[in-house]
N, C-alpha and C positions, 0 to 999 in steps of 0.2 A: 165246104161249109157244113157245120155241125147243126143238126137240126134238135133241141130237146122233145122229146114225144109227151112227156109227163112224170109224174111222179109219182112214187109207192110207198107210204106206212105199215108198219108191219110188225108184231111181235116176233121177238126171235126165241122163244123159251124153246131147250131144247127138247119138251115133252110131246112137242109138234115132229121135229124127228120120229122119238121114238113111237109115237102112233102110224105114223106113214111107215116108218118098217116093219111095223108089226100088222099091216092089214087094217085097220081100228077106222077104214072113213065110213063107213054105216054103223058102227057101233053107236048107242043114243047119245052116249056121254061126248063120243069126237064127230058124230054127223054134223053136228050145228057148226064148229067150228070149221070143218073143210068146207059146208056148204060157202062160207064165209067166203073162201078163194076163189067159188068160183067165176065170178068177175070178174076177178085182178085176170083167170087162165083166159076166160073171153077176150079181155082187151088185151093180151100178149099175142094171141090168135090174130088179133086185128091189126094190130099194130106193128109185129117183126120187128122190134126193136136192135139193131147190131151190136149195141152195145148197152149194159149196165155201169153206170158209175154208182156202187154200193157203200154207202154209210153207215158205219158198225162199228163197236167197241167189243176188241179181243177180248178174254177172259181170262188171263194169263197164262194162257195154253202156246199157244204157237208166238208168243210174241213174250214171254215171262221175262226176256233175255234183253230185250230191244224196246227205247227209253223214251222215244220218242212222242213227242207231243199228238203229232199226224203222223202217217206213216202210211205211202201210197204205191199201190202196189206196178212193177212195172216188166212183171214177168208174162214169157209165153204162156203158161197155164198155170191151177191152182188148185191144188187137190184139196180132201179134204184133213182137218188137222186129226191129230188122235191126242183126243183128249182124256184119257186113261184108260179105255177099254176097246183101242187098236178104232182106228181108221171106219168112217162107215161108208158101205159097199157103195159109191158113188163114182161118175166117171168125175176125172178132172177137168173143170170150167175153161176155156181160154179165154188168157188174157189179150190184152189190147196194146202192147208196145207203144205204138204211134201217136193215139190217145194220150198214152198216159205221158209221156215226153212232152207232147202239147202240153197237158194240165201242171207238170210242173216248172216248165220253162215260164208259163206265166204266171204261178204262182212265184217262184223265187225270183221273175223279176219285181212282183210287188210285196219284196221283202220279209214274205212267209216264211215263218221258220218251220220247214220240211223235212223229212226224210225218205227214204224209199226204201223198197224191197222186192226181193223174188227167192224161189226156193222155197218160198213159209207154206205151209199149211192154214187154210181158212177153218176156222172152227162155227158151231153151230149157230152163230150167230149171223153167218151165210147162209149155209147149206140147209139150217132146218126151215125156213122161208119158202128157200129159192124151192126147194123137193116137193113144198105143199104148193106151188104157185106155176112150174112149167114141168114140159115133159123132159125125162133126164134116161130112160132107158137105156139108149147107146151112147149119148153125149148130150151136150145143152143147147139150147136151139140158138143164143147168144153169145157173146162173149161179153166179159166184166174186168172193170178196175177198180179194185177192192182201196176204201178211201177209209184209214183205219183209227178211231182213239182210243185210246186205254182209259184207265181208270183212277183211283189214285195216285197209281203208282208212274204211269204210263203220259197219260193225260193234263193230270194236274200237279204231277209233279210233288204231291204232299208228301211221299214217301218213297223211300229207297227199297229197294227188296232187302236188305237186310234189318230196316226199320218195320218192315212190312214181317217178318217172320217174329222178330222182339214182341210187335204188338200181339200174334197170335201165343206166344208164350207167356206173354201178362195174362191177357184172358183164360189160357190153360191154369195159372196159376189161382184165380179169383174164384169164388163161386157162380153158377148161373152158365150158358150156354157161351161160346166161344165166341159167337156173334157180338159179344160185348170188346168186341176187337174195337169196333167203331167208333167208341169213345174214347180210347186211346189216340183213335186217328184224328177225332174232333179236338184234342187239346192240343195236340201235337198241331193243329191248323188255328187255333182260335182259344188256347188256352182252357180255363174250365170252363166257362161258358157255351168253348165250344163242344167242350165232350160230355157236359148234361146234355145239350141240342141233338146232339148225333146221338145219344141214349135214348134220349123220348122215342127221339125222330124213327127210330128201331123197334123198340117195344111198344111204345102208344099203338098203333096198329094190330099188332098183334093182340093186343087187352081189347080194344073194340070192336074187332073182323070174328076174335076165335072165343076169348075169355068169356066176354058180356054174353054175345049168343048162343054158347056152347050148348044150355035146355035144348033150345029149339034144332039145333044139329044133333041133337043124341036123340032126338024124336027118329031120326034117318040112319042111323048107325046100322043098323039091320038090314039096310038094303044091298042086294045084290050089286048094282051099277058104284055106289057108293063104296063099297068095299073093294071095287075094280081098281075106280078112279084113287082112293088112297092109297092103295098097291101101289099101283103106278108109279106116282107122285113121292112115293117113298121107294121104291127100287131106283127112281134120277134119282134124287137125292143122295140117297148112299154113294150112287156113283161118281157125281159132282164131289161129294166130300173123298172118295177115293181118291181122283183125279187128282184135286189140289192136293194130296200129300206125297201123287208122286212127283209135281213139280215143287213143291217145298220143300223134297227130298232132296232136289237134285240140288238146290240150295243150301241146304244147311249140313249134308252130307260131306263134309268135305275130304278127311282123313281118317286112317285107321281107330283115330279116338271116339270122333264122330260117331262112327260106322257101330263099333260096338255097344256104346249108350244107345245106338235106334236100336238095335237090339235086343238089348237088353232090356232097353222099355217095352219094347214091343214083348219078350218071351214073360215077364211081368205079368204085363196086362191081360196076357191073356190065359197066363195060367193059375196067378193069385188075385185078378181084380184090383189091383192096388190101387187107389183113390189117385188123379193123374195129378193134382195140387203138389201130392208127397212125391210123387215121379218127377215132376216138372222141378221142385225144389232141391231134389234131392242130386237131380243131374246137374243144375247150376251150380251145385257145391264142387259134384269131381270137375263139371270145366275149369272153376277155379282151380282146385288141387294142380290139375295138369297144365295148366298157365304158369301154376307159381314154379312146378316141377322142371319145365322148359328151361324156367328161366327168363322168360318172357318182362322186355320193360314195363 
C-alpha cells in the first residue's frame, strides 16, 4: 500500500536551470530565489520519498510528435530532453514501471482517456525544479513518473501542428511581434471574440508590467545586477526562440522544395535584411507556383 508524503508547487522556468549551471546560488539577483528551495531540500532530507508522480506540460520539445491529452510516463529511466542546445549535463532520473502500470490500469478502468510513453526525454520543465530542489551529482536520490499535458496543441487539442505552424506564418506576415500567434489560436477556439481575448490577454500585461512603469525601471538601467539579470533573460530567450525553430523545422521542412526556400530565406535575411512580411509572402507565392507545377489537385 501507497503512502502519499505530500505535495510540491513549483515554477519550472528554465532560467532556474540555467543559473544552477552556471554557479549563480549566492549571486543577489538568484540567492533569494534558491534560498526559496531550501525547505522543499529539508523535507526531501526528511521525508525519502521513493517515488515522485510529477505533473508538468511539455513544451513541444520532446513530445512536438505525440498528441496526447495525458501522456504518462512508464519507462525504466528518463533523461533529460535536448531542447535546442544539446542535452543538459544531468544523470538520468528512474522511472517507476510498477507504479506507473498501477496508475494506468486504474485510470483506464475509470475510462480516462490515456496514453503512455518511454524512450522521451524530459525537458525543463522537470529537471529545472527537480536540479534546484534534490541532490543529482551521480544519480537522484528518487525515482519518478513523469504525468504529462501539452498545451494547445497537445492538451487541448485547439490545434494541429500544422495549424499550429500556419498561425506562426500569419503572425510572421502581420506587423508587431509573432506573439500575436495567439489570436489567431483565440478565433480558431472562439471566433473573434475569441482572438481579441487572447490579444488583450497577451499584450494588456505587457503595457502595465513594462510600458506604464518603464520611468521608474530606467531609473535602474545602470545597474550592474540589472544588466546581468537582462543578459540572462535574454540569452534563454534567444535560445527558447532557437529551440522552436528547430522543431518547427522539423515540421515544415519536408522536401527538397521546402529545404531550399528555408534557405533561401534564411541567406536573405541575413545578408539583405529583407522585411520577413515580403519573405513570408513571397515564399507563399512559389509554394503556390510548385503546387500548381506538381500538378497537384
Amino acid at each position: 500500500m501507497a503512502t502519499i508524503v505530500g505535495g510540491i508547487a513549483t515554477s519550472h522556468t528554465p532560467t532556474i536551470a540555467f543559473a544552477k549551471d552556471a554557479n549563480k546560488q549566492q549571486d543577489p539577483v538568484w540567492k533569494p530565489i534558491f534560498e526559496g528551495y531550501e525547505p522543499v531540500q529539508e523535507w526531501f532530507r526528511e521525508k525519502q520519498p521513493d517515488v515522485l508522480v510529477y505533473i508538468y506540460n511539455d513544451h513541444m520539445t520532446a513530445f512536438f510528435d505525440h498528441y496526447s491529452h495525458f501522456a504518462l510516463g512508464v519507462g525504466e529511466e528518463f533523461g533529460p530532453a535536448d531542447e535546442g542546445g544539446g542535452p543538459r549535463p544531468l544523470p538520468s532520473i528512474k522511472g517507476h514501471p510498477a507504479l506507473a502500470k498501477h496508475i494506468a490500469t486504474a485510470l483506464v478502468a475509470d475510462e480516462f482517456d490515456l496514453s503512455m510513453f518511454q524512450a522521451k526525454g524530459l525537458d525543463h520543465g522537470v529537471f529545472s525544479p527537480l536540479s534546484a530542489m534534490m541532490p543529482h551529482e551521480h544519480e537522484w536520490p528518487t525515482a519518478i513518473v513523469p504525468f504529462l499535458h501539452g498545451g494547445v496543441v497537445m492538451e487541448y487539442r485547439w490545434l494541429t501542428d500544422k495549424q499550429f505552424l500556419d498561425a506562426v506564418a500569419v503572425a510572421m506576415l502581420t506587423p508587431g511581434p509573432v506573439v500575436i500567434t495567439v489570436a489567431f489560436i483565440g478565433y480558431l477556439v472562439a471566433g473573434l471574440s475569441g482572438g481579441i481575448t487572447a490579444a488583450i490577454g497577451v499584450f494588456l500585461p505587457t503595457y502595465l508590467f513594462v510600458v506604464v512603469p518603464y520611468p521608474w525601471f530606467d531609473r535602474f538601467s545602470d545597474n550592474p545586477q540589472v544588466k546581468a539579470f537582462v543578459s540572462g533573460v535574454t540569452a534563454a530567450a534567444a535560445g527558447a526562440i532557437a529551440g522552436a525553430c528547430v522543431v518547427l523545422g522539423r515540421r515544415a521542412i519536408v522536401d527538397p522544395s521546402t529545404a531550399l526556400l528555408a534557405l533561401g530565406t534564411f541567406g536573405l535575411l541575413w545578408r539583405f535584411k529583407t522585411p520577413e512580411p515580403v519573405l513570408i509572402a513571397a515564399a507563399g507565392a512559389i509554394g503556390l507556383l510548385v503546387f500548381w507545377l506538381r500538378g497537384a489537385p
